[in-house]
C-alpha positions as CSV (number, residue, x, y, z in Angstrom):
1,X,-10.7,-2.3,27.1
2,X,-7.4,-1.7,24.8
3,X,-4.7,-3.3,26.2
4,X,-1.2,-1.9,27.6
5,X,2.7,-2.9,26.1
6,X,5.2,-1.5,27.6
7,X,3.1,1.0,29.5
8,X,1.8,3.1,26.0
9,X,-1.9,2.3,25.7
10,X,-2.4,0.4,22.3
11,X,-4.8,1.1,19.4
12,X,-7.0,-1.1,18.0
13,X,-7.0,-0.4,14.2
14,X,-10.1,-2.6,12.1
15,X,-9.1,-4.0,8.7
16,X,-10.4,-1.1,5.7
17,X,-13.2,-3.3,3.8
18,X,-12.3,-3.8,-0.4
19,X,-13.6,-0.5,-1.6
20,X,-12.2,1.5,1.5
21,X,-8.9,0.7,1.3
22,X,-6.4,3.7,0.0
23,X,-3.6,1.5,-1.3
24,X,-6.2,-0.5,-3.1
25,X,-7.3,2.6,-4.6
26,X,-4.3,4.2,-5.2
27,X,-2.8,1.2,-7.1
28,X,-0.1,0.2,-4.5
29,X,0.8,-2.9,-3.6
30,X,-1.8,-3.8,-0.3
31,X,-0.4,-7.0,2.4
32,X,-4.1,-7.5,3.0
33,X,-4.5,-11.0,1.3
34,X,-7.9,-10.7,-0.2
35,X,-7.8,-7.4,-1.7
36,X,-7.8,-6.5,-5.2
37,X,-3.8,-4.8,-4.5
38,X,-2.3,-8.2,-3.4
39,X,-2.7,-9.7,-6.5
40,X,0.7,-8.8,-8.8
41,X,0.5,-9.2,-12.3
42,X,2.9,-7.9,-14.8
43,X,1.5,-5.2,-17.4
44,X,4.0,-5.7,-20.4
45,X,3.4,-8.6,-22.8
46,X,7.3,-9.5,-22.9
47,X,8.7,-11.8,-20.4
48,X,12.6,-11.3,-21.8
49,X,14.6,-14.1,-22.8
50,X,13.8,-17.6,-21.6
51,X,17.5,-18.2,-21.6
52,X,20.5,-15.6,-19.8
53,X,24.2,-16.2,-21.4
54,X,26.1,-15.4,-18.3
55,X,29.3,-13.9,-18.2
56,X,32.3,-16.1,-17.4
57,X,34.0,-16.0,-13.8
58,X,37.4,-15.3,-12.5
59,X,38.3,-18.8,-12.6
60,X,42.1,-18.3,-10.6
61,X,41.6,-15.3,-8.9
62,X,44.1,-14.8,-5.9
């Protein structure tokens, strides 16, 4: 028996399995933890610089 919030009658949606699931398959990023979209890996070989010069800062601004 689904249960009621707020008077609307609720759905109960089942997780899709590994294979099933459409952002999985369509190469989005998926919240499901154990799916193959979770995982986020970088596709480029360069990192950028190890270190940033950063601009200086309005030291006396009024």
């Amino acid at each position: 028996m689904p249960r009621r919030k707020y008077g609307r009658l609720r759905k109960v949606v089942e997780l899709p399995s590994k294979e099933n699931c459409s952002r999985c398959r369509s190469g989005k990023h998926c919240p499901i933890p154990d799916h193959s979209g979770n995982a986020v890996t970088p596709k480029k070989d360069w990192t950028g610089p190890k270190q940033l010069k950063k601009r200086p800062g309005k030291k006396n601004h009024k």
